[in-house]
TORTORKE-132590 format. One record per residue: z, y, x of N, C-alpha, C in turn; residue in one letter. Coordinates in steps of 0.001 Angstrom, whole numbers, plus 524288, in hexadecimal, padded with zeros to 5 digits. Atoms other than C-alpha are relative to their C-alpha. Example, Ala and Ser with C-alpha at 12.3 -4.5 7.8 and 13.67 -1.06 7.14 Angstrom:
BEGIN
800007FB5A8037A81E787EE6C8300C80000804B080384A7FFC47FB5A7FCCC81BE47FBDC83566802DA804427FCFES
//
This chain:
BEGIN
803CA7FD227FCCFDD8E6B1F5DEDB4E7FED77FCF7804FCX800AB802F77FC7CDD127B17EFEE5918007F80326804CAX7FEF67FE537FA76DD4BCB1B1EEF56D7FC6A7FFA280301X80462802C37FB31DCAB5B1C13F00168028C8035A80364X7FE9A7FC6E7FC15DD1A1B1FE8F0DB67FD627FF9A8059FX802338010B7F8D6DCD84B2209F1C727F9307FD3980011X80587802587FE86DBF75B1FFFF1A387FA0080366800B6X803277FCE57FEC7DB224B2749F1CDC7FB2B8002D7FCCFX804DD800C980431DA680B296FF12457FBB98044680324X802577FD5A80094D9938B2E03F15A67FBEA7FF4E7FD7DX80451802508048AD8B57B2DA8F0EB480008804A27FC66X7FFCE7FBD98037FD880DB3389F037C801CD7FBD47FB19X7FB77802B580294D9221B31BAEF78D8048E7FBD6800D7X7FC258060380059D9B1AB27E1EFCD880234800597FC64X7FAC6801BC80347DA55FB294AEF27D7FD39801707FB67X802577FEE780482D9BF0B2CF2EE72F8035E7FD477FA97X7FE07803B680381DA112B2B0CEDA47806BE7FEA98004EX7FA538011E7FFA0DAFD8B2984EDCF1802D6802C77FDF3X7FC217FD65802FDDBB58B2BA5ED5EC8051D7FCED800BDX7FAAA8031A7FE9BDC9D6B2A3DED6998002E7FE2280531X7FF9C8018D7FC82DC940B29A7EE40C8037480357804FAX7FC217FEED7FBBCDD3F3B2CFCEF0197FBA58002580518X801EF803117FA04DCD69B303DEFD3F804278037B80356X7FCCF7FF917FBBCDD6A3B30EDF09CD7FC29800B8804B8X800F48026F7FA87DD20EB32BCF17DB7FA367FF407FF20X806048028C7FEDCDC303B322EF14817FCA0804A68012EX802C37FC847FD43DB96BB3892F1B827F89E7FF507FC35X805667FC85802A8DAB08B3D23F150D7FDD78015B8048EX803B47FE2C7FB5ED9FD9B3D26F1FD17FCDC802D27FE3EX805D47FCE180319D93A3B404EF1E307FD357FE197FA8AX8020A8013280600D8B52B3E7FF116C8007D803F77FC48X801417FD84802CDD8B39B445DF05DB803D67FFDE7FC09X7FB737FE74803F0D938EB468DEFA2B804417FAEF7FE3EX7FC29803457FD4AD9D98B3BB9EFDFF80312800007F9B0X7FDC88012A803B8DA66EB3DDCEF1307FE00803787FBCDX804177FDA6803EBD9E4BB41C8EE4B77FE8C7FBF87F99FX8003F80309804A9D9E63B407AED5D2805E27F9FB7FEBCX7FACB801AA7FFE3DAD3EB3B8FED815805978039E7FD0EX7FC697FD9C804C4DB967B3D67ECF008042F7FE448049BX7F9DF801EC7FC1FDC84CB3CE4ED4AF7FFFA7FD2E803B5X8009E802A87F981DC701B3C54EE300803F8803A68016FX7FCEB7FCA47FD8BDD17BB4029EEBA37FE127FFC780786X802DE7FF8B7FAEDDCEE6B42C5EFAB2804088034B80440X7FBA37FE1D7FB91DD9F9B4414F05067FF827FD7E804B3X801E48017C7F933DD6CFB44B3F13387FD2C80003801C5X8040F801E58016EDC959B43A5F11447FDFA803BC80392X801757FB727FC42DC0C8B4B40F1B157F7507FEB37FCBCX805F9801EF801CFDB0D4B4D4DF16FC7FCB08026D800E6X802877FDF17FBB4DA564B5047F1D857FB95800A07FF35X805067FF9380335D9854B4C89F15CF80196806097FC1FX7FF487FCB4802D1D942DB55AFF0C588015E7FF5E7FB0DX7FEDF8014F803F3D95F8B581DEFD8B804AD7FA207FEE2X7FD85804CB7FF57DA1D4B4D88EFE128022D800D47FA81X7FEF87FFA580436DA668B5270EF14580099802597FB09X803D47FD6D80447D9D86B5413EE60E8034F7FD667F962X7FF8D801DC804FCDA1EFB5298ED6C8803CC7FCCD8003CX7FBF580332800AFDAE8EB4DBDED876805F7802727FB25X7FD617FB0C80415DB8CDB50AAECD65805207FC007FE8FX7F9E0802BC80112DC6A8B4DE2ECE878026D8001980694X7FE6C801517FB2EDCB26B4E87EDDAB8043F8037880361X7FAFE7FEED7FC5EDD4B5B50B9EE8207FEA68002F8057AX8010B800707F899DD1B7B5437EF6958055380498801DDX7FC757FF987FCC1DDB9AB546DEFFA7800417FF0D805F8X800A4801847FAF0DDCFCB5684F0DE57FB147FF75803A1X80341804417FE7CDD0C1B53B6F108F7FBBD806D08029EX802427FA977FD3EDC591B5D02F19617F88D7FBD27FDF8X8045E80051800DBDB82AB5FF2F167F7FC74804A7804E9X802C97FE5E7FC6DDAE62B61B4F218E7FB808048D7FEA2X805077FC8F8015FDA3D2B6C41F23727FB317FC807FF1EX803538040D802E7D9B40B6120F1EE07FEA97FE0E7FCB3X800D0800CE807CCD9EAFB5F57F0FB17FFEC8048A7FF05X801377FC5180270D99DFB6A45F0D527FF2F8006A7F98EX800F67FE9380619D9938B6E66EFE04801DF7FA217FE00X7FC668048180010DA34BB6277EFE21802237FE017F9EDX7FE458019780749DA91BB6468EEF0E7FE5A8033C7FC40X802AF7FC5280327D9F42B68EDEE500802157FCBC7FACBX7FEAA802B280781DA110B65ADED589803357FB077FE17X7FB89803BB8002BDADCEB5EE0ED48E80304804E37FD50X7F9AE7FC56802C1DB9FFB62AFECD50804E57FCAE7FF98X7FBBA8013280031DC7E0B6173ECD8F800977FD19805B6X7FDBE801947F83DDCAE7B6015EDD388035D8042780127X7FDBF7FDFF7FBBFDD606B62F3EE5037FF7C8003F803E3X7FE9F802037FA16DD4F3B652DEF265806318039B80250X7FBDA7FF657FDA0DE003B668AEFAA8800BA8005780673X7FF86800EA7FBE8DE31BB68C7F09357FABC7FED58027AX802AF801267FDC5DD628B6808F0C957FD05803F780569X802057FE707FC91DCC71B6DD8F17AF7F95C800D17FF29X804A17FE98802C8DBEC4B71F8F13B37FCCC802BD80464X804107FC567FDA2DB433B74E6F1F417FAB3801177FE61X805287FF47802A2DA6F0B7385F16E980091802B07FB5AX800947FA6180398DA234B7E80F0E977FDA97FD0A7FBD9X8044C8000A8049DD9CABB7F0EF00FC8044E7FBC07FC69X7FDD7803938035EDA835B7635EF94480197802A27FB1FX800897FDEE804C4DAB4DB781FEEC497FC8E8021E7FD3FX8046F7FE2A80298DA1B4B78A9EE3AD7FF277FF037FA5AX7FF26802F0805C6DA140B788FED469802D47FCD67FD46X7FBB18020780287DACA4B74C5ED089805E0801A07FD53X7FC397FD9A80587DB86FB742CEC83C8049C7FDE28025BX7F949803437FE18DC875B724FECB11800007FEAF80536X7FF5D800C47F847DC8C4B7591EDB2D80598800A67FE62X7FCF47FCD37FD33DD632B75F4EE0EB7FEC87FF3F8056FX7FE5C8002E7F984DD822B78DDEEF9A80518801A4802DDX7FBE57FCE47FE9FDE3E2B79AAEF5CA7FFBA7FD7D807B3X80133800637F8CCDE409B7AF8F06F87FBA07FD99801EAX8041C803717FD08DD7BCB7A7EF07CC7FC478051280361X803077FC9B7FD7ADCF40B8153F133E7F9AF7FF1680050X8055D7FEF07FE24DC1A1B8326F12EE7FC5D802E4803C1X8023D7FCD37FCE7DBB1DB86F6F1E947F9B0801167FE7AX806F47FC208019EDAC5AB89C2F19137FF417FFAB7FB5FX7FECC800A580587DAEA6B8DBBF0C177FA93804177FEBCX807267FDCB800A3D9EA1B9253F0B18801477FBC77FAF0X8009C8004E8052DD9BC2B921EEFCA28046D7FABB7FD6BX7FC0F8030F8017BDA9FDB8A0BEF986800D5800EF7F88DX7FF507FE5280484DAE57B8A9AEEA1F7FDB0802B27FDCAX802D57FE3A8018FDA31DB8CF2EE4F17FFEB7FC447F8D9X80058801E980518DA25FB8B8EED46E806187FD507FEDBX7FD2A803807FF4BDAF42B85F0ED3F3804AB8017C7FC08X7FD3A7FCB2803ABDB804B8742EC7828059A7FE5F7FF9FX7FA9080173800ABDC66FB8600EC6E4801DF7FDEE80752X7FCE2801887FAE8DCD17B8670ED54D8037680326801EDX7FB877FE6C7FF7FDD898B8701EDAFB7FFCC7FE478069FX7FF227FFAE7FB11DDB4CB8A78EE9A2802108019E80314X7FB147FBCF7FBDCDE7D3B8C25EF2167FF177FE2A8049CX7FFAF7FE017F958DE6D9B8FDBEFFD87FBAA7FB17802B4X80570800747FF12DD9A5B8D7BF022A7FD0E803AB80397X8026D7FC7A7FC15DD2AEB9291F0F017FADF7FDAA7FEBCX8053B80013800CDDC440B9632F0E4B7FCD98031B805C6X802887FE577FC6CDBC95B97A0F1B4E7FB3880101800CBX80482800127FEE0DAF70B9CE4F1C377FD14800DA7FC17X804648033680608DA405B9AA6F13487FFBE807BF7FD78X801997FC3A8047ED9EA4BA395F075D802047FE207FB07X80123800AC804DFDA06BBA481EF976801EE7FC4D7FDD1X7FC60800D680290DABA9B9CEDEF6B580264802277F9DCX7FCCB7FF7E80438DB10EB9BA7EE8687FB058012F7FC40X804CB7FCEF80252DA3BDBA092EE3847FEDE7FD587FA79X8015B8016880410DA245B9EC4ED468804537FC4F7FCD2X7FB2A803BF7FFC5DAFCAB979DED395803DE803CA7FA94X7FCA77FFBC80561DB9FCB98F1EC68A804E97FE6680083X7FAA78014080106DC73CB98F9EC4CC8037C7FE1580424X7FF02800FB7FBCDDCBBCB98E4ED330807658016880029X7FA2F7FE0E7FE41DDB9BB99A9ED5A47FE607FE6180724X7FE08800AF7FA67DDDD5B9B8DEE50F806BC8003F80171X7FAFF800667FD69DEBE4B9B17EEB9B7FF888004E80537X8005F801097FB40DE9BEB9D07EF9357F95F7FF47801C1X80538800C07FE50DDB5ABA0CCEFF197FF5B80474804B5X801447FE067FD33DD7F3BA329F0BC37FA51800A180258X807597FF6680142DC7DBBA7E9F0CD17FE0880456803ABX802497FB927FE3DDC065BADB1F163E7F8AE7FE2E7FF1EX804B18003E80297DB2A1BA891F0F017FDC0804A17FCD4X802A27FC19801DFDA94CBB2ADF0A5C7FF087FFCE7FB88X80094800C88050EDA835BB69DEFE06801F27FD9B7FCE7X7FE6D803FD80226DB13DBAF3DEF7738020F803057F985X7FE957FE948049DDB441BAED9EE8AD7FBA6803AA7FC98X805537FDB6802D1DA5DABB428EE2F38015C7FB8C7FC7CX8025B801A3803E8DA2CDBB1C0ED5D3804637FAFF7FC23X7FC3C804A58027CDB070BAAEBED0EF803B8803A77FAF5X7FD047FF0580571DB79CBAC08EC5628060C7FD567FF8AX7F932801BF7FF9CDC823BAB74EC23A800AB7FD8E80441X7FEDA801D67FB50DCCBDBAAD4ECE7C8058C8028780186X7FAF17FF4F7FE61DDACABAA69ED3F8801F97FF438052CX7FF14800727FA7CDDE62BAC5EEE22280521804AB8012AX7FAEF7FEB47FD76DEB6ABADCFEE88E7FF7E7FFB4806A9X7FFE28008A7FC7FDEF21BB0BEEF6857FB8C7FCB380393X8048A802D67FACBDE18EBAFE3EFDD77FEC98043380365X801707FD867FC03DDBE9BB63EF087E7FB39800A6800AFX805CA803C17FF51DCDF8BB6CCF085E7FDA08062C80322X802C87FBEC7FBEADC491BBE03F12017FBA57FF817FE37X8051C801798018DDB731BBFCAF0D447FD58804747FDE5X8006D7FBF080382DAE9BBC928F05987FC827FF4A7FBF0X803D080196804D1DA524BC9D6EF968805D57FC247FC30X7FED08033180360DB309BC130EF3D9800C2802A07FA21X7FFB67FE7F8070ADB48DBC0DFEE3EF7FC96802E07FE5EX802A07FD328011DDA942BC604EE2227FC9A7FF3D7FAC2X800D88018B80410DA4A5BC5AFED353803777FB837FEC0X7FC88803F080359DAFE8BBCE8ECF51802D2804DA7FA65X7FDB47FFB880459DB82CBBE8AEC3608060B7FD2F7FF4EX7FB2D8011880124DC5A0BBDF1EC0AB802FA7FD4D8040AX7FD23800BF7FAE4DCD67BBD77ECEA28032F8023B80013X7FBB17FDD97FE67DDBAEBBF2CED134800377FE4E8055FX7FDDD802577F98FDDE56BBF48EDFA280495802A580117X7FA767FF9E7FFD6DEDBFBBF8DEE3B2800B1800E1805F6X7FBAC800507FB1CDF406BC196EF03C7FC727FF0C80679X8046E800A97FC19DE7ACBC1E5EF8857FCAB802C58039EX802A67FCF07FA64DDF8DBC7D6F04327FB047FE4E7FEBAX805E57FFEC80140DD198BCAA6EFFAE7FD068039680568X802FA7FCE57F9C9DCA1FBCF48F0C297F94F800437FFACX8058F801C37FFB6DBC25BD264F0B4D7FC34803817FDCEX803887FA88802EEDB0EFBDC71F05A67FDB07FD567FB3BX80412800BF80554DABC3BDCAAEF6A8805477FC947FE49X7F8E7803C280278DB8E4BD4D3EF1E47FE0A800517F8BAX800268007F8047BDB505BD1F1EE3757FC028047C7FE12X803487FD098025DDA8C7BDA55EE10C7FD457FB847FAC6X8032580080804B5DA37BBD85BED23E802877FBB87FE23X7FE2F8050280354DAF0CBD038ECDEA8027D802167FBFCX7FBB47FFBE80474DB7FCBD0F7EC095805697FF90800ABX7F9BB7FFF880131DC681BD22AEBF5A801847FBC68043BX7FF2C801087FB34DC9F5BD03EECD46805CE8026880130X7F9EA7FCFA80046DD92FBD246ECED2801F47FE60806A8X7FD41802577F9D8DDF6EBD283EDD6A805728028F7FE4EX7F8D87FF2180026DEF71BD270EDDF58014F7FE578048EX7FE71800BF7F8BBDF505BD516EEA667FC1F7FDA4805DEX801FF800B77FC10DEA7EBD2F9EF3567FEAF8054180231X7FFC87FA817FD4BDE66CBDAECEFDD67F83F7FF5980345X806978005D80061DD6E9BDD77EFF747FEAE8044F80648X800847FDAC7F9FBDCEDCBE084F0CAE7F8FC7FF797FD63X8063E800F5801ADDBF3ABE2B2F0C007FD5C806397FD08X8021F7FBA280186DB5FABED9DF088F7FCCE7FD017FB87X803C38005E8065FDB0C1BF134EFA868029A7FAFE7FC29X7FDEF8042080276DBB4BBE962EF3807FE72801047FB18X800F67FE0A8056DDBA49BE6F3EE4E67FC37803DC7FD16X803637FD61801EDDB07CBEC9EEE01F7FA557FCC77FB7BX80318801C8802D7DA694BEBEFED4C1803DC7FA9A7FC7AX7FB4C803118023ADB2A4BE422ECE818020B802D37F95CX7FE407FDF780507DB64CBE352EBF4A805067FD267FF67X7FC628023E801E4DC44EBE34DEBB3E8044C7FE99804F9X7FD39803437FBB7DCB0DBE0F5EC9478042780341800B1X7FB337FF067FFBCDD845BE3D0ECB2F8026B7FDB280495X7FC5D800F77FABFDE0AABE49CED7CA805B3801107FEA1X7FB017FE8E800ECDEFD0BE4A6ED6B28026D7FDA08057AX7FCAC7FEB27FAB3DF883BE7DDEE40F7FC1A7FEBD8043AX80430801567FA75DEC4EBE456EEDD87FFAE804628038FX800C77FCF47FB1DDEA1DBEA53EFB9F7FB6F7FFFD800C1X805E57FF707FC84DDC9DBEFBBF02258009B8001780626X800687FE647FB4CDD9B8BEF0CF0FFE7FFB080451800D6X803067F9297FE49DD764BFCE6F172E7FAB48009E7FE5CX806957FFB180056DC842BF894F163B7FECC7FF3A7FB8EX80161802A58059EDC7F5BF59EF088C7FC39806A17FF8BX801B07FC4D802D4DBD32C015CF041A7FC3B7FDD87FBC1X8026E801B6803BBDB505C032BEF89A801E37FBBC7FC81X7FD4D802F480259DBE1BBFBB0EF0707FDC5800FE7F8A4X7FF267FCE280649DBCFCBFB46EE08D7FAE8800837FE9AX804DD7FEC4801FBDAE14BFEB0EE0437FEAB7FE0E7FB15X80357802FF804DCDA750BFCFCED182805F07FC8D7FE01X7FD038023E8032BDB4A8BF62EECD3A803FE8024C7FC9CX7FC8C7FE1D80400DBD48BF63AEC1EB804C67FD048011EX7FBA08008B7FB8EDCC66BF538EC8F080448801307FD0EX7FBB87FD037FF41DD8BEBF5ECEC754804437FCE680419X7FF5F8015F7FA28DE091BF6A4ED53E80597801A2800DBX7F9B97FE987FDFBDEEFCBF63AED9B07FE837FFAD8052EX7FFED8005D7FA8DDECC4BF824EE7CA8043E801E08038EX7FC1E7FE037FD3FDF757BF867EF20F7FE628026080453X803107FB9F7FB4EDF643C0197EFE0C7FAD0800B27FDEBX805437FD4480087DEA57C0699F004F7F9C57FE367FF7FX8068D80154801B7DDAC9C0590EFCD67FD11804C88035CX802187FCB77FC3EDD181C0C42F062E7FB12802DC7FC6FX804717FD218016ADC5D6C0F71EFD218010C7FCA27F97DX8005D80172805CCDC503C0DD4EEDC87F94C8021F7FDF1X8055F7FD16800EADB46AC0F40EEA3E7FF068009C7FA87X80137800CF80604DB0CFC1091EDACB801F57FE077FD7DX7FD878032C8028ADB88CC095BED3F67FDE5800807F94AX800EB7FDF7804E1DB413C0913EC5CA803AA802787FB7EX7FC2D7FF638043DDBFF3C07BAEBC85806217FCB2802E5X7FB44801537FFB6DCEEAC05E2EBDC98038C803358025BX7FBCF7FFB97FE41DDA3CC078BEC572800527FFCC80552X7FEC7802847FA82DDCD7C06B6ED498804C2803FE800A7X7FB087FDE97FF30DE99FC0B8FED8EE800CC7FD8680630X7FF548015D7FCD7DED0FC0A33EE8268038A803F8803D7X7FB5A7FCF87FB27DF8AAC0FA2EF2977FBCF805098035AX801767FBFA7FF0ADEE1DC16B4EF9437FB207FE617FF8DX806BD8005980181DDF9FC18AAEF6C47FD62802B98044CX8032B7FEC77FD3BDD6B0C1B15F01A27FB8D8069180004X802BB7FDF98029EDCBDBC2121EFAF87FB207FE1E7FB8EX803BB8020880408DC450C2052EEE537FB0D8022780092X805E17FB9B802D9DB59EC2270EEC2B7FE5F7FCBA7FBC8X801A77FEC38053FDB07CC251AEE02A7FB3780371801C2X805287FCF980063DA1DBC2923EE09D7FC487FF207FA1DX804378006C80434D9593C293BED75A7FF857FAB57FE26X800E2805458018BD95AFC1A2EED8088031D7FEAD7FC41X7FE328038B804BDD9F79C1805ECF5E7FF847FEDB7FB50X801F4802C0803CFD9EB9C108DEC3DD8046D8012A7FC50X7FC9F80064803CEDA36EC136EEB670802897FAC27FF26X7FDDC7FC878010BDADB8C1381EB1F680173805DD8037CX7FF467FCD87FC20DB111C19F1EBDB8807348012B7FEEFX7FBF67FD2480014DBFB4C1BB7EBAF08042F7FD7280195X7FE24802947FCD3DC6B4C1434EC43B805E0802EE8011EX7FA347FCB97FFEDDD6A3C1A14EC6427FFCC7FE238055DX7FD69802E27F8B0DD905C18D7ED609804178031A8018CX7FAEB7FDF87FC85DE4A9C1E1CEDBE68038E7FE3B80312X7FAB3802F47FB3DDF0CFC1CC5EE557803677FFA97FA9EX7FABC8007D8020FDFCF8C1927EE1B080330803288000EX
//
């Protein structure tokens, strides 16, 4: 694998075309898509500042290395990259692609981040800012996510998230097939019009949770005091610990909770209509 260290590229394409290549210590000015249509590149230390710096690359390794609010929409249609330890201030990365991992990496303007993006894996990963993160994305494992970006997780499919934190609202909205573990969901509309949506042990904050939901299942989760209108139009079944402040229509299932606020049940509801709610 050839070495290039301590040196500075700008223009448009400098490194076009490259493969099997080591970069150390190199800096990316201005110009234009700097590394592009490149196979097995690795990239430790590396700081970059033009835009698009890395288009169609498939096979890589970034390490260490920071990306300015200047490469914007920095890594579109590539596959099989690690990054690692990195620092992320320009929005819009990830884009159409296949085999992400990320591990310590912070993104401060994560505006339209992981967008289309199939097969990724991401421990303890901060997300600052931005919209519409994850949007249209497949087969996501998380380990560690900290998110206060809007809207995050529309329109994704098999998805696995452990111990995150996320602040936001409109998230999971029309996805499919989400386990979330050990986590702090904060936010209004939390998974309206998704499929077999399972939470275990988290603890939920936000008005008009769940709702218009097929197949979703809660086991040991907490509500804020403000949680109302919970359940609307969905088909449930709910282990809830302490208490729930408002339960609205629920269509079909099960909810079971320490103490129940109050239920309504009016004209709106929707067959089946035969929903079981009670205390414990």
């Amino acid at each position: 694998m050839k070495e290039i260290r301590d040196m500075e590229f700008g223009g448009e394409r400098p490194l076009f075309e490259s493969h099997d290549l080591r970069l150390i210590n190199i800096t990316i000015t201005d110009g234009e898509s700097a590394i592009k249509e490149c196979s097995n590149i690795e990239a430790d230390g590396c700081r970059f500042f033009g835009k698009y710096p890395w288009w169609h690359v498939d096979g890589s390794r970034i390490t260490n290395c920071y990306f300015a609010p200047g490469s914007r929409s920095a890594i579109w249609y590539s596959r099989d990259m690690t990054m690692k330890d990195c620092i992320i201030d320009g929005p819009k990365f990830f884009r159409e692609m296949e085999n992400v991992e990320l591990e310590n990496v912070t993104i401060n303007d994560a505006d339209e981040t992981f967008w289309r993006v199939n097969n990724m894996k991401l421990k303890n990963v901060v997300l600052r800012g931005g919209t519409y993160p994850f949007m249209f994305s497949e087969n996501i494992y998380v380990d560690g996510l900290d998110s206060d970006a809007k809207y995050v997780f529309q329109y994704c499919k098999n998805v696995e998230i452990h111990h995150a934190k996320i602040l936001t609202k409109d998230s999971f909205w029309e996805c499919e097939n989400v386990t979330i573990y050990d986590s702090e969901l904060d936010g209004e509309y939390l998974a309206w019009h998704s499929k077999n949506v399972r939470l275990v042990n988290c603890h939920l904050a936000g008005e008009q949770l769940l709702c218009y939901a097929d197949q979703l299942t809660l086991e040991n989760c907490t509500f804020d005091a403000a949680c109302d209108r919970v359940f609307e139009y969905s088909t449930v079944e709910a282990d809830i610990r302490g208490g729930i402040t408002n339960i609205k229509n629920p269509t079909s299932g099960h909810i079971v909770a320490d103490k129940i606020g109050s239920i309504t049940i009016d004209e709106n509801i929707r067959k089946p209509a035969d929903c079981e709610v009670r205390e414990r």
